[in-house]
Each structure stands twice: as structure tokens, then as C-alpha cells.
N, C-alpha and C positions, 0 to 999 in steps of 0.2 A: 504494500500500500504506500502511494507517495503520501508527503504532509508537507504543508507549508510551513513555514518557521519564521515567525515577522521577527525581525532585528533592530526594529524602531517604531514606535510611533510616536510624528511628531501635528501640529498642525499646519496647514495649506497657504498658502502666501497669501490666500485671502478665503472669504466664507460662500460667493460666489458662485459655485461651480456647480451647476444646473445637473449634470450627469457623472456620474461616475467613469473615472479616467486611469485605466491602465497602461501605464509607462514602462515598454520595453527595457532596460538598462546595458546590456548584453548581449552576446550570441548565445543565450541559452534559451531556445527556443522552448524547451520542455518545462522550463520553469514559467513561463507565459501561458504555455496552454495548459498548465494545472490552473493557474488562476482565472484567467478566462473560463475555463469550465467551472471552474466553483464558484464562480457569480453567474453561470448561465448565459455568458457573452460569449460572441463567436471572436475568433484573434482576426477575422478580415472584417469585422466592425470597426468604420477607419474614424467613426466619431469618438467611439468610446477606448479606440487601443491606439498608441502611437507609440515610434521606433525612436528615442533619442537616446543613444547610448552616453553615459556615464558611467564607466568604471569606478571611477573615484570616490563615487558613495557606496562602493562594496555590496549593492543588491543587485539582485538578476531582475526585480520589477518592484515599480513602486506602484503602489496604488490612492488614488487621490478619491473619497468619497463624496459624493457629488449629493443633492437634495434629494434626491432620488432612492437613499439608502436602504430604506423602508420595504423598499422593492424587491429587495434580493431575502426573499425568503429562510432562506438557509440559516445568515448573517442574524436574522432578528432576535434570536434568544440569545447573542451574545451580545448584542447592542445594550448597552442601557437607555433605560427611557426614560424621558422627563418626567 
């Protein structure tokens, strides 16, 4: 079974972000489409996935939570709610 392993959470450079945004970092394409599939997004959804590599923040993908979060089912029992 793969697992994802978050290494940070920080906040977004602003509160803004309409949709939920997965950020390639890497060539590690399989760590992309673990995440893409565990939020139910496909990796050629070019709104919600994009390719800017970053090595330097040592993640293979970042992910930015959009207003949208509520949506992804999965996620909701670990959210806290207001």
C-alpha cells in the first residue's frame, strides 16, 4: 500500500484560492498521481494540477487547499470544522 507523508504544513500566500491546487515539484510522477487520486482529481486537470519544479523545498508535490475543500470527501473527517 503506498501512503502519503506530509513534511509541512504551512499557510498559502494568501486565502484566495477558489480551487484546490496540486503542484508538481519533481520528476516523480508517482508521487503526483497518488495525490491526484486521493483527492479524486485526474493529473491532466491543467486547472487544478500544475508542473513547477522546485527541488529546493525537498517535496515531490505541494498541495494548496482551495475553498473548495469540503468537497473532497475523503479529507472531511480529518478537517476540523469550525
Amino acid at each position: 500500500m503506498n501512503k502519503l507523508d506530509v513534511v509541512r504544513a504551512d499557510n498559502a500566500e494568501n486565502h484566495e484560492y477558489q480551487k484546490t491546487i496540486i503542484i508538481q515539484r519533481n520528476e516523480k510522477i508517482n508521487s503526483l498521481n497518488m495525490v491526484t487520486k486521493s483527492f479524486g482529481i485526474l493529473n491532466t486537470d491543467k486547472e487544478r494540477v500544475k508542473i513547477i519544479p522546485d527541488e529546493t523545498l525537498g517535496v515531490d508535490v505541494t498541495i494548496i487547499l482551495g475553498k473548495d475543500y469540503r468537497s473532497f470527501l475523503p479529507f472531511n473527517d480529518f478537517i476540523e470544522t469550525e
